[in-house]
Every structure is written in structure tokens, then in C-alpha cells.
C-alpha positions in Angstrom: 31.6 36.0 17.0 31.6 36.5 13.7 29.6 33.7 11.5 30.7 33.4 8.3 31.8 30.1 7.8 29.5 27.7 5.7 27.7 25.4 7.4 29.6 22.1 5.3 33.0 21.3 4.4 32.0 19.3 1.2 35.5 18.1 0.3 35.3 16.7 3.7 32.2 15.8 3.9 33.0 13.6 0.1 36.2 12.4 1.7 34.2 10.9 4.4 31.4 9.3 1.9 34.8 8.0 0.2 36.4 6.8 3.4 33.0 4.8 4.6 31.6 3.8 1.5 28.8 2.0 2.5 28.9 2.8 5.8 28.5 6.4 5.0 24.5 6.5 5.5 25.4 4.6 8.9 27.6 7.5 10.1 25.4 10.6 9.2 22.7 8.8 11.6 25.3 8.2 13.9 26.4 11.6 13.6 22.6 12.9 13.7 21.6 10.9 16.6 24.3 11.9 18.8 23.6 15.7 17.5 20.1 15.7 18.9 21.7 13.7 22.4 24.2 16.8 22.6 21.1 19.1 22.0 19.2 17.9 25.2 22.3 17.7 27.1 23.2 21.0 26.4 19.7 22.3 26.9 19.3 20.3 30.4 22.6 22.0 31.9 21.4 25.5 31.0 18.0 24.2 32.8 20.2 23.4 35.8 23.1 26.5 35.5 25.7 23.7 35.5 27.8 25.2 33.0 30.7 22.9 33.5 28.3 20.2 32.3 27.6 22.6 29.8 30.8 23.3 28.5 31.6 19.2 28.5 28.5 18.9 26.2 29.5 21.8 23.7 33.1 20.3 23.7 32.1 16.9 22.9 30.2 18.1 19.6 32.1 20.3 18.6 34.8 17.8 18.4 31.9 15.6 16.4 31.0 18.8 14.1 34.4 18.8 13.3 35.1 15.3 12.1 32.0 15.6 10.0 32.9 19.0 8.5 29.8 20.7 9.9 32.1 24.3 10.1 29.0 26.5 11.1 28.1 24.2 13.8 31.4 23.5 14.8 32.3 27.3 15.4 29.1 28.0 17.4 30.3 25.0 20.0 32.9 26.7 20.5 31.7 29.8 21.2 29.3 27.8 23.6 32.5 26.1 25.0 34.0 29.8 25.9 31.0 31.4 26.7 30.9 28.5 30.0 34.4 28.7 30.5 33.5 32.6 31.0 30.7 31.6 33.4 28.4 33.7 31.1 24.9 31.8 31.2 23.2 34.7 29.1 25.7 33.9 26.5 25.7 30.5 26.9 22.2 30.6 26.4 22.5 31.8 23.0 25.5 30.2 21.7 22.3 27.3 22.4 19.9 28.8 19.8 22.7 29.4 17.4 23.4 25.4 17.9 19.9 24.6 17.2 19.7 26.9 14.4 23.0 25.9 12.9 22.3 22.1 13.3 18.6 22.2 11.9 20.3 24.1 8.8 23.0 20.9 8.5 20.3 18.3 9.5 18.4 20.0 6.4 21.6 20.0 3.9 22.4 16.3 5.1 19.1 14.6 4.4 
């Protein structure tokens, strides 16, 4: 699980301020909003043990990381993604706090 990755793609991250022009400040709330939904869902499934909810919540934004560049953050869904599909809750657990850690570092970078 090794974590070297950065935590932005800036060329992607410019292509996207390119690409949305105005709308750019629209889609990093957008992207922040649904971050912090992802965050609670992911958090409430390890509350319940339902790791397939889990695993749906982890996939969802890790698929979102990636369309925003956020390669750190991306990476650790995935490893949350795997660590459900290997019904390994202690794991799952903290593939969590390396989202939170990951996505307060980003949130940080893309204010």
C-alpha cells in the first residue's frame, strides 16, 4: 500500500479549470460536497459492518477523486474498495483514516 503518489494531478486539475471555465469554482464545491457525503457514508457502513455498502461508497469516490485528479485520494479508495472486497473491516477501517487524512490534505490544497 505504498503511498507515494501526490495528492493533485495539476495538469489535470488546469485541464479541468480550462474545460469549465467559469464553472470551475462550481465543480470543486460540487466535488467537495459530495467528498464530505462519501465521508459519512463510508464512516456509517463501518458503524454498521456493512462492508458491501462500504465498498459502494469507496468505489463511487474514488471514481470522483479520479475525474478531479485527486491521485492520493484516489489510491486510498481503492485500497478501501479491496480491503471490503477482502471482508477485512480492520483494514477497511483504516483505509478510512487514510481517506480523511488524504481528503483534508486536498480540501486544504483546493481552497
Amino acid at each position: 500500500m505504498s503511498d507515494q503518489l501526490p495528492d493533485v494531478d495539476n495538469a489535470a486539475l488546469e485541464a479541468l479549470r480550462e474545460l469549465m471555465q467559469e464553472d470551475y469554482p462550481l465543480l470543486l464545491e460540487t466535488f467537495l460536497g459530495d467528498a464530505k457525503l462519501r465521508l459519512s457514508q463510508l464512516r456509517e457502513a463501518l458503524v454498521n459492518e456493512d462492508l458491501e455498502a462500504y465498498r459502494q461508497a469507496a468505489h463511487s469516490f474514488k471514481g470522483s477523486c479520479g475525474n478531479m485528479g485527486a491521485l492520493a485520494l484516489e489510491r486510498a479508495c481503492l485500497n478501501a474498495e479491496n480491503a471490503a472486497l477482502q471482508g477485512d473491516t480492520a483494514d477497511a477501517s483504516y483505509c478510512y483514516s487514510r481517506i480523511r487524512e488524504r481528503f483534508t490534505r486536498l480540501q486544504a490544497q483546493l481552497s
